[in-house]
N, C-alpha and C positions, 0 to 999 in steps of 0.2 A: 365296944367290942368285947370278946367273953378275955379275961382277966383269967393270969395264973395256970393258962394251961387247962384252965377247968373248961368242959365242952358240956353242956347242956341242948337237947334239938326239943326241940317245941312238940307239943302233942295237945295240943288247941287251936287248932288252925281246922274252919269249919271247910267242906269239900262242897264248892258246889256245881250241878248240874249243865252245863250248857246245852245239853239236849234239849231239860225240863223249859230252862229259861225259854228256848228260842221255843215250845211248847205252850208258854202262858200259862204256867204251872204256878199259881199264887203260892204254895205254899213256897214252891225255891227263890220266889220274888219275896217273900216277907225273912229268909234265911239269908239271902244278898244282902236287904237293909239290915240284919240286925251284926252281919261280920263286917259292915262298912263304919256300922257306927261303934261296933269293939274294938278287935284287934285290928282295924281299918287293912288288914290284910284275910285274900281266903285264897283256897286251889280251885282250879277253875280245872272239871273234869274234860278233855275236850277230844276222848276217844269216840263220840259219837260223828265225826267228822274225820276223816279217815282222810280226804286231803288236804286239809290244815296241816294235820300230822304229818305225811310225805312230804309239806312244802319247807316244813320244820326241819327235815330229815338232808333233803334236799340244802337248806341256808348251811346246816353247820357241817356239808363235805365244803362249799364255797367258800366257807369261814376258815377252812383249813390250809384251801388252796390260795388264798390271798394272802393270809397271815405268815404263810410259810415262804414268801417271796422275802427277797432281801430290803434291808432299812431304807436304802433311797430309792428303791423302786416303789415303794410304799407313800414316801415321801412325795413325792409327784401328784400325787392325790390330798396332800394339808391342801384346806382352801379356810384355814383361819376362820372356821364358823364353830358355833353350840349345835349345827342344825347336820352339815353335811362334809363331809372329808374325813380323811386320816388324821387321827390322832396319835402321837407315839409316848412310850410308856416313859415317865417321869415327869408329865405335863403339868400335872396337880398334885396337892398335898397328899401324904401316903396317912396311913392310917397309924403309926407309930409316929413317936418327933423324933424331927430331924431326918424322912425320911422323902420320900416322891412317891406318887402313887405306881403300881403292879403292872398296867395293864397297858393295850393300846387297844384303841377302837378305828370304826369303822360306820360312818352316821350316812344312812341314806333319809332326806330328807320328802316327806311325800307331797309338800306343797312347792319344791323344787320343780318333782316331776311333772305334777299337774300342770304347771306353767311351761315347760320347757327349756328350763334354764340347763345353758351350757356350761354351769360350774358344776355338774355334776361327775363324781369321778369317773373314768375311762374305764375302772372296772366296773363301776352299777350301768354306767350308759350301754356297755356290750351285752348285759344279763338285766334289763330294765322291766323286762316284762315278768322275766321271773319273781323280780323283788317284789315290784309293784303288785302281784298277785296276792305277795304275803301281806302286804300292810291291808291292802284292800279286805282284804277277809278278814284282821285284828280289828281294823278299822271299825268293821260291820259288828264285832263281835265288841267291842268297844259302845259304840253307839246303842245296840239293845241292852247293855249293861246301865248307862245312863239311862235308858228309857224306863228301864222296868223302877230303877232308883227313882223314877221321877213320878213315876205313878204311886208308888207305896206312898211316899211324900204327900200326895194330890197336890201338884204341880201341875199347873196351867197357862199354856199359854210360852210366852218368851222368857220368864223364869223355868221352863221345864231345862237340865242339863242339856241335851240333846241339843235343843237351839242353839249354843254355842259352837258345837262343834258343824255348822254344815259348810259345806266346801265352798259357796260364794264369800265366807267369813276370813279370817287370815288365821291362820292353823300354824302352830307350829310340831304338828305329831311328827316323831321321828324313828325311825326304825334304827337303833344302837348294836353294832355287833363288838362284843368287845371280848378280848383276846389276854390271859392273864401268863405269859412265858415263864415256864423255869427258870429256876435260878439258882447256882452253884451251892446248896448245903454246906461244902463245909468253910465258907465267909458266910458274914452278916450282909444279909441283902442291905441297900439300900433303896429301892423302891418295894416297899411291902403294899399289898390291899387298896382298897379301897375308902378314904376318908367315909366316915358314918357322915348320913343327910336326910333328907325327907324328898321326896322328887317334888320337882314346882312341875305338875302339869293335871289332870283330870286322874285320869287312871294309865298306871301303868304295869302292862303281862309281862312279866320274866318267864322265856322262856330256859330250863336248863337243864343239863343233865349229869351237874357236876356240884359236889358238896361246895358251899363256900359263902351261900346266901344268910346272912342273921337279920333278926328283927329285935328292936325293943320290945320285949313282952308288955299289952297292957294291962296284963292280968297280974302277971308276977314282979314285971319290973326288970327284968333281969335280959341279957341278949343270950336269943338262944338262937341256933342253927335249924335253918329249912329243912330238911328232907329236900331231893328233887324228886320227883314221881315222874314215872313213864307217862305220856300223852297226857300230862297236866302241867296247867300254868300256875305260875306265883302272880296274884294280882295285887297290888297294892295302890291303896287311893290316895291321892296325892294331893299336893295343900291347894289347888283349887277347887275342889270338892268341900275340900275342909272349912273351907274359910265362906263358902258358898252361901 
């Protein structure tokens, strides 16, 4: 994480198209492979979809109205999984020592829903179609992001990406709402950030519209700070791609 105070934001992070993609615009298919295999991060432009965006818009008032509910009402909803429940802030390691991590989350699981499983919490079961809508469309927008990846490649067949992710498979994609609370300035917190990691999954979109995202530069070396951009996602490829 950036050291000493010093803020550095990144200004090589390649911008790409989701129009073009979902156009079959090789030349945005051959700029996908080449920021997968760089900075294994790009922005994913994704103003040409206008209700993506609204559903976007739509998740973080719902993120507000859940989060802003009290600690055990919240609590009702731990179902003890990686995949689907409340999470509450000091759960994992913080990103200083000797601290707890910043945040609490909120995991809607989409191979939950598919099945119908009743561990799902009492607030995504009342708002299920709403969620569900979202993931379905990351989902899709997921899935032609490995496609077009797998065609630069010439990948054929059950080695292409895509084949791993279809919904007869067991999936563990997860829709992560996560929730980072103030905290009193003038003491030393003790739950700060985020512990630094690599996500274990294919690809994953950060959606956000809040300074706080860094990346190890693989250019410079150094952690530097995302930018959030309006109607764009942070996508970062994740160690099973990597290892792929």
């Amino acid at each position: 994480m950036a050291a000493n105070g010093s803020i550095i934001v990144s200004k090589t992070l390649t911008t790409i198209s989701l129009d073009r993609l979902r156009g079959g615009d090789e030349t945005e298919s051959q700029k996908l492979l080449a920021a997968c295999q760089g900075q294994g991060f790009f922005y994913l432009d994704l103003s040409s979809d206008p209700e993506l965006c609204a559903l976007w818009e739509g998740m973080l008032a719902r993120m507000k109205t859940y989060f802003d509910q009290p600690l055990d009402v919240k609590m009702q909803d731990a179902r003890n999984s990686d995949n689907y429940g409340y999470i509450p802030v000091g759960t994992e390691v913080g990103s200083k020592p000797e601290t707890k991590d910043g945040y609490e989350t909120l995991k809607f699981s989409r191979r939950e829903y598919l099945k119908g499983s009743t561990d799902l919490t009492t607030s995504v079961r009342f708002q299920s179609d709403y969620f569900f809508s979202y993931t379905k469309q990351v989902h899709a927008i997921t899935l032609l992001i490995l496609e077009r990846l797998s065609s630069e490649l010439g990948l054929t067949g059950s080695l292409r990406f895509e084949s791993d992710h279809e919904d007869s498979k067991p999936s563990l994609s997860t829709l992560v709402l996560l929730h980072y609370p103030k905290h009193d300035e003038a003491t030393a917190p003790t739950n700060v950030g985020h512990l630094k990691h690599t996500d274990v999954s294919s690809l994953t979109m950060v959606l956000t519209q809040q300074w706080g995202l860094q990346i190890m530069s693989a250019e410079t070396g150094r952690w530097e700070f995302l930018e959030p951009r309006p109607k764009h996602a942070i996508v970062n490829v994740g160690d099973f791609l990597i290892t792929a």
